[in-house]
Each structure stands twice: as C-alpha cells, then as structure tokens.
Residue, then its C-alpha position, 0 to 999 in steps of 0.5 A: x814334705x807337706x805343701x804349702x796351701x792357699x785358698x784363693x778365690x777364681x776369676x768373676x770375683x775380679x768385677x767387685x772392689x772386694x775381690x780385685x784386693x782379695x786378688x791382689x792379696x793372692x798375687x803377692x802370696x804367689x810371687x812370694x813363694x815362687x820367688x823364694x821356690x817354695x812348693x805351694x798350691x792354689x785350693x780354689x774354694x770357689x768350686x769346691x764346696x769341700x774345700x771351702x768348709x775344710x778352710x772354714x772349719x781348719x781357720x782357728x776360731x780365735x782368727x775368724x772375722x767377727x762377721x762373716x767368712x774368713x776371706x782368701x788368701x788362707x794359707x797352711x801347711x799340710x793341716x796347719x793353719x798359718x794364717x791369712x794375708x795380714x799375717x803373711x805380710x807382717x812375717x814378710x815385713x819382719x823376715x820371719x816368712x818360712x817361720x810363718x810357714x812352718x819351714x826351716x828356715x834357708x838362705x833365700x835367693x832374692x828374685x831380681x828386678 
C-alpha cells in the first residue's frame, strides 16, 4: 500500500506570519486524514536537506510558484504528486479527496463533533 506523504515544516516557523498559516494548512491536512484513518506520514523538510530537494524536484513544474519555493504542505502518494493545500482543500470542498489522493474511493466515517 503506498503511504500518504506531506511536507510539512517543524516548529520555529511558528514566530513568523508566513509560517503560522502554513501550520495551520499542516494541521487541517492531518486531522483530515486521521479523521477519515488514512495512513499518512509527516517528511519534515526543515531537517532534511534530502527530503526537501526530493520535494522540489517531485513538485511538477507546471505547479511550482513563479517566485520561490513551493511551500508545505506537499502532499503525495508514494512518487506521485497530488498537490499542495489549495489543491486538497478544493477535493476536500467538492468531495473528491481520496481521488485527489490516488485512493479508491469508500465510504468515510464522519469524525464527530
């Protein structure tokens, strides 16, 4: 089964503006595939050089930022680029998430309130 991926960025970025949205972007990608018991794992791309030029060079460049780096969350599946948190949440608004994904789609429990 390949495993859910997301770039994310660790702790200090927090201080920043830039960094309390981007952690908020993490947060909601998480609860979303907790909440729907999707295997998934966090690659934090602040400490590892490694990881982070595999993100960049797996982002497609039709998707990469004119200026810049592409910002966490990165989500993909095994190799496969899925895209990033705008992406997610317009499959999220629309209900196409495990499509987004690259998963077959099943009947989700609803997380309760």
């Amino acid at each position: 089964m390949l495993v859910i991926a997301i770039s994310i960025l660790s702790s200090g970025w927090e201080r920043r503006q830039i960094g309390r949205q981007i952690k908020k972007k993490q947060q909601d990608v998480v609860r979303f595939l907790e909440a729907n018991k999707i295997e998934f794992e966090e690659v934090d791309i602040t400490m590892s050089e490694e990881q982070r030029q595999w993100m960049y060079k797996n982002i497609p460049p039709e998707k990469k930022p004119a200026q810049g780096n592409p910002l966490p969350p990165q989500i993909f599946n095994g190799d496969r680029y899925c895209g990033d948190y705008d992406s997610f949440f317009e499959s999220k608004e629309s209900n196409t998430v495990f499509s987004f994904l690259g998963l077959k789609s099943r009947l989700a429990s609803k997380a309760e309130p």
